[in-house]
GUVO-818963 format. One record per residue (C-alpha): x, y, z. Coordinates in pm, whole numbers. Layout:
      px      py      pz
       X       Y       Z
...
***
This chain:
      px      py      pz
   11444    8880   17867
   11283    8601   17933
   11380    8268   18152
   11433    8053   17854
   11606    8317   17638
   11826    8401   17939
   11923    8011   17909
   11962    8010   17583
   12219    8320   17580
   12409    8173   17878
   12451    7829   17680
   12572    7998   17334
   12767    8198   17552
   12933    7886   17698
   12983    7690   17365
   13136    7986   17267
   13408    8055   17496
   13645    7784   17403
   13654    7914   17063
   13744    8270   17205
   14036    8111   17410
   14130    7867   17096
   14100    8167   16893
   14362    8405   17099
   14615    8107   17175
   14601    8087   16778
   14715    8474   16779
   15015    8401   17030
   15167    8066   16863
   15110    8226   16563
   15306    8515   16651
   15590    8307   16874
   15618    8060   16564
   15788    8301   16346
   16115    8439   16400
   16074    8790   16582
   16252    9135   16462
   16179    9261   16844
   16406    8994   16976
   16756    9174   17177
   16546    9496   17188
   16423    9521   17477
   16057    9584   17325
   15747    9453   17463
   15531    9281   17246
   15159    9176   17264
   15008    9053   16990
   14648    9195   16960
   14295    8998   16791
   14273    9283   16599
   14612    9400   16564
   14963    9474   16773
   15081    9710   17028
   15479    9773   17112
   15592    9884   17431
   15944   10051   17516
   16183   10296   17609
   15877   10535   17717
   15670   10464   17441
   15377   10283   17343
   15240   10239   16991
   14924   10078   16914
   14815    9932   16575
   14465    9810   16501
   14193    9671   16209
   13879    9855   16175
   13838    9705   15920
   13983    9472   15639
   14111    9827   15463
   14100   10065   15785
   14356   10068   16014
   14403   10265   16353
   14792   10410   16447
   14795   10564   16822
   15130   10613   17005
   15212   10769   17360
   15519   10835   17507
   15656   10970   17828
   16033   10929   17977
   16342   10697   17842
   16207   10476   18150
   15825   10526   18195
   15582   10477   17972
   15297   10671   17922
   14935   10486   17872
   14775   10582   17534
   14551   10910   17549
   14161   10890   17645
   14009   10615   17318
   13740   10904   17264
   13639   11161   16900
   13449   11439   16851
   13501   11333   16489
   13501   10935   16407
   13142   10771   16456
   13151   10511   16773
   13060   10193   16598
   13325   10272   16323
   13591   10391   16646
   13534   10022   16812
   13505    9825   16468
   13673    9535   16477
   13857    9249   16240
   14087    8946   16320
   14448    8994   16194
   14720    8726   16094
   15026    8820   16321
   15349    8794   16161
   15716    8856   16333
   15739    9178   16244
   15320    9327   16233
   15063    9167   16107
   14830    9120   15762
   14434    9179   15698
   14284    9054   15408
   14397    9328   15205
   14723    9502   15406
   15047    9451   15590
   15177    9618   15869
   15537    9620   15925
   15714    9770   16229
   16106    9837   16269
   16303    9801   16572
   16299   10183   16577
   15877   10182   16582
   15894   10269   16201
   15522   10155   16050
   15509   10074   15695
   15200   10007   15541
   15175    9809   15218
   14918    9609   15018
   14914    9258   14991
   15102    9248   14637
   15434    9423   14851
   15310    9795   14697
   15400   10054   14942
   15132   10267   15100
   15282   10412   15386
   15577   10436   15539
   15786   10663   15795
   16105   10825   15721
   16220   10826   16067
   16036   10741   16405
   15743   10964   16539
   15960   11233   16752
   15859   11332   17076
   15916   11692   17263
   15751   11702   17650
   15394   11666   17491
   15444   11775   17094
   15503   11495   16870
   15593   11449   16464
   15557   11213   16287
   15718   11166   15968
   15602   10946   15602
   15811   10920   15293
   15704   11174   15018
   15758   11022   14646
   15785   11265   14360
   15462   11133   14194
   15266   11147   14519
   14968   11376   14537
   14727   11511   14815
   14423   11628   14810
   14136   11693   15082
   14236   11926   15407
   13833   12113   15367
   13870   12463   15249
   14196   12550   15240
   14315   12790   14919
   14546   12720   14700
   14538   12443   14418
   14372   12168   14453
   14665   11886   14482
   14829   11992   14820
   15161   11854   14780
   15445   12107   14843
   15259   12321   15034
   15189   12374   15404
   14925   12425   15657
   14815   12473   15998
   14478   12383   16123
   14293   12654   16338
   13962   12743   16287
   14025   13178   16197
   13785   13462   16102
   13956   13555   15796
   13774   13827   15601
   13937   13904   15308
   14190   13588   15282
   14369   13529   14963
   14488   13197   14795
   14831   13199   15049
   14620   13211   15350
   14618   13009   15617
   14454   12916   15828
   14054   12956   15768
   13761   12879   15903
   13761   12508   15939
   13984   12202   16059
   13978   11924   15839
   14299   11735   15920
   14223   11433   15656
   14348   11399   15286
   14397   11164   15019
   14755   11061   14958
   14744   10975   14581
   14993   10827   14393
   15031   10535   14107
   14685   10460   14065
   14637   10360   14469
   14477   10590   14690
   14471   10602   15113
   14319   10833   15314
   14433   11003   15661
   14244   11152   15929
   14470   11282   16232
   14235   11327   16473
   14404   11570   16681
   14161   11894   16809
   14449   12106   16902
   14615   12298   16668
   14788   12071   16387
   15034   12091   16118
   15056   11953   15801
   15318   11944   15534
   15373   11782   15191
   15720   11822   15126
   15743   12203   15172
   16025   12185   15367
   16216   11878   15278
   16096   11751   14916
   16097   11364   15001
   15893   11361   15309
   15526   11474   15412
   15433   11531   15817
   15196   11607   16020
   15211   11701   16417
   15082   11899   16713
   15199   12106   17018
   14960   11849   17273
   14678   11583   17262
   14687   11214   17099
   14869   11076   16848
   14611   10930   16667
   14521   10876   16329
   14326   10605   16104
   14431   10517   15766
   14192   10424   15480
   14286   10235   15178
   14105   10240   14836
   14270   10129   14632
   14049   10409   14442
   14021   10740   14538
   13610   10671   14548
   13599   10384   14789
   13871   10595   15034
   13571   10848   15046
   13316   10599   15127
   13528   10457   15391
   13569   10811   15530
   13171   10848   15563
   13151   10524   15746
   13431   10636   15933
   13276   11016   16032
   12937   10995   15865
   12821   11143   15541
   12635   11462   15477
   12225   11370   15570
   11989   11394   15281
   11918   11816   15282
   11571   11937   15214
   11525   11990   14821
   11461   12352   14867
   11841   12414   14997
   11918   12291   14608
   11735   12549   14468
   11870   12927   14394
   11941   13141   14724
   11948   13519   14758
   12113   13658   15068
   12315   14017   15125
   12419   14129   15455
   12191   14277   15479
   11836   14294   15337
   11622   14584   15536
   11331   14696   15616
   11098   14393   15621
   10970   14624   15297
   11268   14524   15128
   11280   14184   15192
   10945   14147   15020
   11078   14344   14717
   11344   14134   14655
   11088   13834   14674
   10869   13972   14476
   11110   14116   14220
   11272   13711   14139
   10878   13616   14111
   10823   13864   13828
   11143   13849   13647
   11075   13456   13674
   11370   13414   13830
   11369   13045   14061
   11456   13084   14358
   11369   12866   14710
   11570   13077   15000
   11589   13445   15109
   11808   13478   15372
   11831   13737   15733
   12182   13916   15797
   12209   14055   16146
   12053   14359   16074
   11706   14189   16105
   11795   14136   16502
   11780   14432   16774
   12119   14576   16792
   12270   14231   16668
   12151   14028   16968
   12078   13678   16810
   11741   13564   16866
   11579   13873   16867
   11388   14081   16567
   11399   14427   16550
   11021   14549   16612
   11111   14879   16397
   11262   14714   16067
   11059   14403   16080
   10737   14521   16238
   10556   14215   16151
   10792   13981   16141
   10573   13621   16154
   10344   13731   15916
   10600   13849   15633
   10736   13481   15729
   10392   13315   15646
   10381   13576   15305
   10711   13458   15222
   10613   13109   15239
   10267   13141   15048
   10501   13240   14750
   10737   12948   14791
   11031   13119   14976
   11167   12947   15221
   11399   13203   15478
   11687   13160   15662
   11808   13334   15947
   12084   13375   16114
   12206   13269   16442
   12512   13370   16590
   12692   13216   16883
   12759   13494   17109
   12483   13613   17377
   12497   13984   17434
   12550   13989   17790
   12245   14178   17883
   12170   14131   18269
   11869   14228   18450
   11762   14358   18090
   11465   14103   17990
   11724   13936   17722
   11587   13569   17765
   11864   13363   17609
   12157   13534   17833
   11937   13527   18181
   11844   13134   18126
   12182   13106   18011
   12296   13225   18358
   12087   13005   18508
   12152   12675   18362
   12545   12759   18408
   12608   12758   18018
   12861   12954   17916
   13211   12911   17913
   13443   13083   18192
   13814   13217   18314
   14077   12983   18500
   13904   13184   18779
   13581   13055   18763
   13450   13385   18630
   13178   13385   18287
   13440   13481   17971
   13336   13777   17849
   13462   13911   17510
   13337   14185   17213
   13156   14077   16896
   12868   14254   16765
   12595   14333   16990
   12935   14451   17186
   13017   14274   17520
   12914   13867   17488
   12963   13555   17665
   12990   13255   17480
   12780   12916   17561
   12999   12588   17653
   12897   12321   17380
   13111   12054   17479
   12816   12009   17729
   12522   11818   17603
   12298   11989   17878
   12416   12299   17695
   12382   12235   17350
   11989   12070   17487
   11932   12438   17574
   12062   12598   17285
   11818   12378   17054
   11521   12541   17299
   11624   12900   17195
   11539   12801   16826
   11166   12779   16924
   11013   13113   16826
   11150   13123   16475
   11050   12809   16439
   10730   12859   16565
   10723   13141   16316
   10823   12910   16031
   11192   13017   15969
   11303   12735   15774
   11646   12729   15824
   11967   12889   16035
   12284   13029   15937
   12540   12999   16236
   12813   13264   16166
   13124   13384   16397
   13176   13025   16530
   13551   13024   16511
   13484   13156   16737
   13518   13512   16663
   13604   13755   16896
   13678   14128   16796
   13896   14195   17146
   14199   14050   17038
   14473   14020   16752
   14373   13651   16741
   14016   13706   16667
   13948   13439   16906
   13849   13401   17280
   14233   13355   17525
   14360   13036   17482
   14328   12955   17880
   13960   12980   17855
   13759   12685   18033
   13544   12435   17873
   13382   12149   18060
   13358   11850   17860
   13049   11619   17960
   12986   11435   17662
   12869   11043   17650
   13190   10862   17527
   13460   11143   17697
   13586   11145   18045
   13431   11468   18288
   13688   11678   18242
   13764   12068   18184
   13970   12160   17881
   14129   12473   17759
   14030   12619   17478
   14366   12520   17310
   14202   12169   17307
   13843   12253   17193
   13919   12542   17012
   13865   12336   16646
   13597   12147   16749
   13384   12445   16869
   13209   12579   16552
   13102   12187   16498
   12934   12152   16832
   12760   12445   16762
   12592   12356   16430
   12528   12003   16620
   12333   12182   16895
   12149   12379   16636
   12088   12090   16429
   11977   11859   16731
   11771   12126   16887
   11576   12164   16515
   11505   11809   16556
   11427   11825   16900
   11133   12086   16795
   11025   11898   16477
   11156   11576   16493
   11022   11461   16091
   11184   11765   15934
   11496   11774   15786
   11709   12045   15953
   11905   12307   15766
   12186   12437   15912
   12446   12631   15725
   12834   12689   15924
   13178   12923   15888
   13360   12665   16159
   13395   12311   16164
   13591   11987   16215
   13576   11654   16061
   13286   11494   16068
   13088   11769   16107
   12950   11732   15788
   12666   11533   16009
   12526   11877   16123
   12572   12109   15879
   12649   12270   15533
   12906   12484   15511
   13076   12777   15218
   13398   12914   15167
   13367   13261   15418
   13430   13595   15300
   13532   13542   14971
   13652   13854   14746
   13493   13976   14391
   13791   13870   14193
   13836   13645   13893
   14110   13455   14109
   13844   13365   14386
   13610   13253   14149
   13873   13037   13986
   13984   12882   14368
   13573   12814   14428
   13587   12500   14217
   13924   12319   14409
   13817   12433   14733
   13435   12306   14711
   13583   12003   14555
   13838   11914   14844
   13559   11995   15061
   13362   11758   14895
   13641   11474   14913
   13705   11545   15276
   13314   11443   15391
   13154   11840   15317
   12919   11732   15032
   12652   12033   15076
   12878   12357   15044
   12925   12633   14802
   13086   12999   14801
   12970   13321   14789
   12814   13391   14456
   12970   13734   14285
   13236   13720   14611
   13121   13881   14941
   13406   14139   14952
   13398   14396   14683
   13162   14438   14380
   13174   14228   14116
   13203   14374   13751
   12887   14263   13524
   13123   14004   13324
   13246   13839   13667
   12856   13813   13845
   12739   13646   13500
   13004   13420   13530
   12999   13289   13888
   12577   13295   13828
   12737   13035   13550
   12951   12842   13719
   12733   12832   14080
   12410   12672   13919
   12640   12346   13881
   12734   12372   14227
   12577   12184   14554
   12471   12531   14692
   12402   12800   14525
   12409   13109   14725
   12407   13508   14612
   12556   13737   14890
   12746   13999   14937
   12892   14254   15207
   12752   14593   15297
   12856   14894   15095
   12899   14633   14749
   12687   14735   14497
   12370   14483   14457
   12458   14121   14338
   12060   13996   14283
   12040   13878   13888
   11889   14177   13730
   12117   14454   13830
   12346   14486   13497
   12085   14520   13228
   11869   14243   13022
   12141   14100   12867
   12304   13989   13176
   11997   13913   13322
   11894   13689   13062
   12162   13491   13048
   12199   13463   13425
   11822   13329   13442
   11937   13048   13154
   12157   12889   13402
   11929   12959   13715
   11623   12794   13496
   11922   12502   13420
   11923   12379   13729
   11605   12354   13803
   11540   12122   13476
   11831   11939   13645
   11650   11920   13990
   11597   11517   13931
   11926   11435   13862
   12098   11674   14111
   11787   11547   14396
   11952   11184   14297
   12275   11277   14312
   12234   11393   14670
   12039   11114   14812
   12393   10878   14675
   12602   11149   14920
   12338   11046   15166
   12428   10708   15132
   12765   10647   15023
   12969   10990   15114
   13057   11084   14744
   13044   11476   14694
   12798   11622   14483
   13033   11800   14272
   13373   11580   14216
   13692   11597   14048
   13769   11421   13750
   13976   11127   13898
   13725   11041   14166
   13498   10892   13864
   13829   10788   13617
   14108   10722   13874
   14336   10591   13571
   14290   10898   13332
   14645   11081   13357
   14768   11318   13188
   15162   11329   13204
   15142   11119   13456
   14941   11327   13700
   14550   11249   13766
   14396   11384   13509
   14250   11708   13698
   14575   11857   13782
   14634   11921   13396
   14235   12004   13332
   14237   12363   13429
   13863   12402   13681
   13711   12107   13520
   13473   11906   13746
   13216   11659   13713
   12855   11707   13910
   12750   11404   14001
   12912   11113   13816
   12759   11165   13433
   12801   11584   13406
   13159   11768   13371
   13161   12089   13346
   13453   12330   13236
   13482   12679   13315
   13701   12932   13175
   14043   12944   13386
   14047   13333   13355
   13838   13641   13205
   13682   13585   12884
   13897   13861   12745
   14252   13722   12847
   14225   13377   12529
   14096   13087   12437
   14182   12768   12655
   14186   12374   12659
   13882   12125   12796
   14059   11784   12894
   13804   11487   12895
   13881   11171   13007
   13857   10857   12761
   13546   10747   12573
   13306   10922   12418
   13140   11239   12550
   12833   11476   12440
   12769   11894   12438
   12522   11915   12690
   12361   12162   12519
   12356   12054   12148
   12349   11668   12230
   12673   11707   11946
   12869   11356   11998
   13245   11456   12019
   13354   11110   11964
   13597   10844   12166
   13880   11074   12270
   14158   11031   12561
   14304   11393   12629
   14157   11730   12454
   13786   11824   12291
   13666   12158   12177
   13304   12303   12174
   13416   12465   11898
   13367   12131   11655
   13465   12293   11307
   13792   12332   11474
   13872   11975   11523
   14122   11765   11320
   13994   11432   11235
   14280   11262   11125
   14434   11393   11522
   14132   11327   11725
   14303   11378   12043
   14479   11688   11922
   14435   11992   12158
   14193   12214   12048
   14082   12581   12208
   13744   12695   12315
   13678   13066   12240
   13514   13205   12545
   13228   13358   12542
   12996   13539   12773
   12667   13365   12726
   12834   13032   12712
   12968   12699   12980
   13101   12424   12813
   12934   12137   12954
   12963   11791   12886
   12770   11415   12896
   12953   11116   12923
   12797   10812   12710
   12545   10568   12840
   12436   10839   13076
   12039   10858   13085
   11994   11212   13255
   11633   11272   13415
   11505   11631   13367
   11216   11806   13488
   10993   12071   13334
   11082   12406   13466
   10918   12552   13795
   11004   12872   13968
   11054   12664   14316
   11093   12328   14436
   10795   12376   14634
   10606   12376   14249
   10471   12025   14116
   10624   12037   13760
   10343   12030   13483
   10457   11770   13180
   10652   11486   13146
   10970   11327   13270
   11235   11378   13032
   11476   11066   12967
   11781   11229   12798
   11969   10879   12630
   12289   10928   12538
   12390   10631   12389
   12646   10461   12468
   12873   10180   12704
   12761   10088   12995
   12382   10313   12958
   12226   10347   13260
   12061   10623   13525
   11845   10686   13811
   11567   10919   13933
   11528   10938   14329
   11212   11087   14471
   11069   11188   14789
   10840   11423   14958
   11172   11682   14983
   11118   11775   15340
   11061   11487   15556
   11193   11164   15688
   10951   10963   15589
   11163   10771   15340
   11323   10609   15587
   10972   10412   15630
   10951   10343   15256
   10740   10675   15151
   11024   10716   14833
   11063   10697   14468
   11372   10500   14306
   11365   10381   13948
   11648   10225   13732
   11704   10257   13362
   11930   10111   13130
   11954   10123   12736
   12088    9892   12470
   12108    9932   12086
   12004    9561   11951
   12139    9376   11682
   11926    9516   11448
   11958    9900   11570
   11702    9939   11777
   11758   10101   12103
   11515    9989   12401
   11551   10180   12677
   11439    9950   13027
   11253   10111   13313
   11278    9903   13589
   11001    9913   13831
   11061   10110   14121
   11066   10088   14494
   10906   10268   14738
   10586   10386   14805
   10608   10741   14721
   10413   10855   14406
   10585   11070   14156
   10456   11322   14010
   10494   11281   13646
   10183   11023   13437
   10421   11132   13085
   10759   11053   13011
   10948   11225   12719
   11204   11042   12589
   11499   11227   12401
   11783   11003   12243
   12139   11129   12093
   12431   10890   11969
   12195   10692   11797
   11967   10762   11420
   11669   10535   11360
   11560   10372   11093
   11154   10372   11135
   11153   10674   11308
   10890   10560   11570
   10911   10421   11952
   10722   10168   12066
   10576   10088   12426
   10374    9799   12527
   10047    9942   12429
   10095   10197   12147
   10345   10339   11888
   10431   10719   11872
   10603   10935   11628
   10951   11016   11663
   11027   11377   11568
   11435   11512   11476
   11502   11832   11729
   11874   11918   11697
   12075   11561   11743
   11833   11415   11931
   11545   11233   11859
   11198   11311   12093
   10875   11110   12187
   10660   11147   12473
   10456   10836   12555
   10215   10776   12846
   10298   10618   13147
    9972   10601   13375
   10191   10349   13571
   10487   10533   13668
   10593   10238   13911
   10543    9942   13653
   10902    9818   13442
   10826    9881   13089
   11036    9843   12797
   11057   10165   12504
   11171   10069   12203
   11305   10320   11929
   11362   10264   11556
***
């Protein structure tokens, strides 16, 4: 800094410092003015800039403003005459710049308001939390209870209240009257009563009148939640030691509560297109002979596909980060062939090192060496058995040791392996009925933002699978630093949606698990885990031909769509149960790749903003209720991709009847006929001979069948579509497509980039807008906006197909020329040029 801009700062820092002092003796008049519920109780009270804390009878609670609409609750306690200072102000899981966020509050005599809540403490250090129209948000039956170090705490459950969010768990989608513990467990073959899995997500939505606030308890050791399972008016969460700590987020829609939680923890990076595309795995697929089958087989079946993926069996007696020389004799090169026909592989990587010494195993003898793996109280490496047999496990909570970790990724990457599968990172350990390592194992924690310290593994044990994927995602960046990484994980914690994708574990080849896919991807979704899927055809068990069609269905709307199953299953690929299956599993493969645009769009938003990739329906209609309930919780497996597509799956076997498709008010489209439906508020049927027109909202049934998905468009959507390719590695040959479906409110967006890069983040991107209006004299002009960025698409056509809407001249006209319209189905077509694919032009149909 310069001499004269050190002068400068030391003058505005002068000027400013009365203001700071005026500023805080405003915050204590303010707060001695009024008169004070604390007085005659012996409570200490200092009123905070940013918030309040109360001090007494061995406890200390702490209430603060993130934000105008983010609050921060952390309480300590120790004896009836000591207090206890509030725990280490450190995450694993909340962002630092959202952690130490700050906003002035108005004190009042008993809390304090933002700009949008109240806080209101008892006597007894009850908080309730309410907007600033007096509704209730929040508030705790009793006082947070306190036993040596295990704590309660305690919120009022009403019986319209819903909850939703908690990652993974199974089980319906609204939580409320159930119960769970968080405790990240290998859990092959779980069922829907379960619990726990593999991840710790201890946030959820509490839902209920309309107004929506989310809560993250950001607690590492093992936590409990219940919403009203064991007493009907009151919801709870707790744990046996570490900080009482949570952060509520108010909406008062559902949406902006998930938006808040990505500032809050960070939403899911922008993945590399190919990770949207079709993905075969099987544990495993062996010799390297077969690998190239299978890759060969999709190409001539024309079957897209972007990702083949390596079990363990590709490594030398399971030791991760090996090959074996036998099965995969040239392993590089059948990389590099893989890759010439647009397959992109990914390996996996698990977390335990065979503990090999004196044997030439590289990553256990520089493991040694740097000190990297975690230990005994004794001071002794842990050792424990997973699948290359004895193991010893590296110490993440380290950043020195996640550094090396990253450097172990080198060879594959050197050999092109796109991207990495970390499995077993519960962890998993075989030795015990716990599956897990002892809970008196030793981690050192020497991370920037955390006191040196060692922990037990009681402490990190949640928080272990994330700061794995984060070493192997920082270590792919590390080695090339303008790729997006890949990294799919079994175990995580919140916010660990910055690292990694995730799926559902060992699923099971039943009709029930492929029912529980769409509420568990969905809560993932809403609790910050926007890239996930589930095992396509279940990895336990063989599917029957009826069930494999079906999740091939259901999985192409999905963020990832992954094939895989278990050894001894019978094969899952597409083509094993005759033609007819395999034709109508290629429809919906080829599907999604027409839909690449609009799902490529869709996840540059969760980039941005946080909002899942698939959602329910009351993220996008928070007022549509059916009964009273948010509309999903009456709408069978409904879901919407993105905020335009809903798509509605059978709730059981095609066999067992027909069934209902709820759709929320307005006016909605068969994605595949372009048939309008008309403005409805509760019940549609594909079945459109069916339907009563004097009852339009009369339930009506779909009749299953095989070959079909009811899928639906809301109005004013304008869906972008591609021509089909067999990979997103392929330029698409033809036009843009422009689906208009006309409507309220008609508007869309295309998002482009090179796929693979960062180089958007200088500018090298494609975004266009478009809107549609039908004019006073029935035309409808559909506005392209021009487009930012610098990044050039690859389309010089567009196509333009409009539904909703019948023209009178049946021609559109651009700026420079007038084309044909032509009748296909309900819609009606044109394709115009449009050499300048960056320009705003106007189309005009009538």
């Amino acid at each position: 800094m310069s001499l004269r801009s050190q002068t400068l700062h030391r003058t505005l820092r002068m000027s400013l410092a009365p203001l700071r002092l005026l500023s805080a003796l405003a915050v204590i008049v303010l707060a001695a003015s009024a008169p004070c519920v604390f007085a005659q109780t012996g409570l200490q009270v200092e009123p905070l800039a940013n918030g309040v804390s109360v001090t007494g009878g061995g406890t200390t609670l702490q209430i603060t403003a993130l934000r105008d609409d983010v609050l921060r609750v952390r309480e300590s306690h120790g004896s009836e005459n000591h207090d206890a200072p509030l725990p280490e102000d450190a995450s694993w899981a909340v962002l630092p710049a959202a952690r130490t966020a700050s906003v002035a509050v108005t004190p009042e005599s008993d809390g304090f308001q933002t700009h949008e809540l109240r806080v209101r403490i008892s006597p007894d250090l009850r908080i309730t939390v309410s907007d600033l129209a007096g509704k209730i948000l929040q508030s705790d039956s009793r006082p947070a209870e306190w036993h040596g170090t295990a704590f309660h705490v305690y919120k009022q459950k009403y019986g319209d209240s819903h909850f939703f969010g908690l990652g993974d768990k199974p089980g319906p989608l609204d939580r409320a009257g159930e119960a769970f513990v968080m405790w990240n467990t290998d859990s092959f073959g779980w069922q829907e009563s379960t619990d726990p899995i593999y991840k710790s997500i201890p946030y959820f939505i509490d839902d209920r009148e309309g107004r929506a606030l989310g809560v993250l308890f950001d607690n590492t050791w093992r936590t409990f939640f219940d919403f009203g399972k064991e007493v009907p008016d009151q919801y709870s969460f707790g744990a046996p030691n570490g900080p009482l700590d949570y952060y509520l987020m108010y909406g008062p829609d559902p949406k902006h509560v998930v938006e808040t939680y990505a500032w809050l923890t960070g939403p899911t990076p922008l993945p590399p297109m190919w990770t949207l595309g079709f993905q075969q795995s099987r544990y495993s697929y062996y010799p390297q002979s077969q690998v190239m089958e299978i890759a060969d087989r999709l190409r001539k079946n024309r079957i897209p596909a972007d990702a083949i993926y390596l079990d363990i069996d590709y490594q030398d007696h399971n030791r991760p980060f090996t090959v074996d020389k036998q099965r995969f004799p040239h392993f590089a090169q059948m990389i590099h062939e893989l890759a010439e026909k647009n397959f992109h592989v990914v390996a996996i990587t698990d977390l335990h090192i065979a503990k090999l010494p004196n044997a030439g195993y590289a990553p256990y003898d520089s493991g040694m060496a740097g000190d990297h793996f975690v230990k005994n109280p004794d001071g002794s490496v842990y050792t424990g058995i997973v699948w290359p047999g004895p193991s010893v496990f590296p110490d993440f909570t380290q950043k020195i040791t996640r550094q090396w970790w990253g450097t172990l990724y080198k060879g594959f990457v050197d050999d092109g392996v796109s991207g990495f599968w970390n499995d077993m990172n519960e962890p998993a350990v075989f030795t015990y009925p716990s599956k897990t390592m002892p809970d008196d194992v030793q981690h050192r924690i020497d991370e920037p933002g955390f006191k040196p310290r060692t922990a037990i593994h009681l402490e990190i044990h949640n928080v272990y699978g994330m700061e794995n994927s984060r070493a192997t995602h920082d270590g792919l960046l590390a080695l090339r630093p303008n790729q997006r990484p890949f990294v799919l994980t079994r175990a995580s914690y919140a916010g660990g949606q910055r690292y990694a994708a995730t799926w559902t574990g060992d699923n099971s080849s039943t009709w029930n698990h492929l029912r529980m896919t769409v509420s568990q991807i969905l809560n993932l979704g809403l609790s910050g885990f926007a890239m996930s899927g589930a095992d396509v055809g279940g990895f336990a068990g063989s599917p029957s031909p009826d069930l494999l069609t079906r999740w091939l269905q259901l999985a192409a709307f999905q963020p990832i769509d992954r094939d895989h199953a278990a050894k001894g299953t019978r094969p899952h690929e597409p083509w094993v149960d005759g033609q007819m299956h395999e034709d109508i599993r290629r429809r919906f493969i080829d599907e999604r790749y027409r839909l690449m645009p609009y799902l490529y769009t869709v996840a540059e938003e969760m980039s941005r903003t946080g909002l899942p990739i698939d959602r329910p329906l009351f993220l996008e209609f928070p007022h549509a209720t059916s009964d009273g309930h948010p509309i999903d919780l009456d709408a069978g497996n409904e879901f919407l991709l993105g905020p335009d597509l809903l798509i509605a799956p059978a709730p059981s076997p095609s066999e067992v009847g027909d069934y209902e498709v709820n759709l929320p008010p307005g006016i909605w489209y068969d994605y595949w006929t372009g048939q309008q439906l008309g403005r409805r508020t509760q019940t549609v049927t594909r079945d459109l001979e069916q339907r009563d027109a004097a009852q339009p909202n009369k339930p009506l049934l779909i009749t299953p069948k095989l070959a079909e998905l009811p899928v639906y468009v809301r109005e004013g959507t304008i869906l972008p579509i591609a021509p089909l390719t067999q990979s997103t590695s392929e330029k698409p040959i033809g036009p843009l497509t422009l689906r208009v479906y006309a409507g309220d409110d008609c508007h869309g967006d295309i998002y482009l980039d090179d796929g693979k890069t960062f180089d958007y983040r200088s500018g090298q991107f494609f975004r266009q807008h478009f809107t549609c209006e039908v004019t006073a004299d029935h035309h409808l002009v559909v506005h392209i906006a021009a487009s930012q960025g610098s990044f050039v698409p690859w389309w010089s056509e567009l196509r333009i197909e409009a539904m909703g809407w019948t023209p009178s001249a049946k021609e559109l006209t651009t700026p420079t020329a007038k084309t044909p319209l032509r009748q296909e189905g309900n819609a009606w077509t044109a394709t115009v040029a449009a050499p300048h694919v960056a320009a705003a032009m106007d189309l005009t149909l009538e």
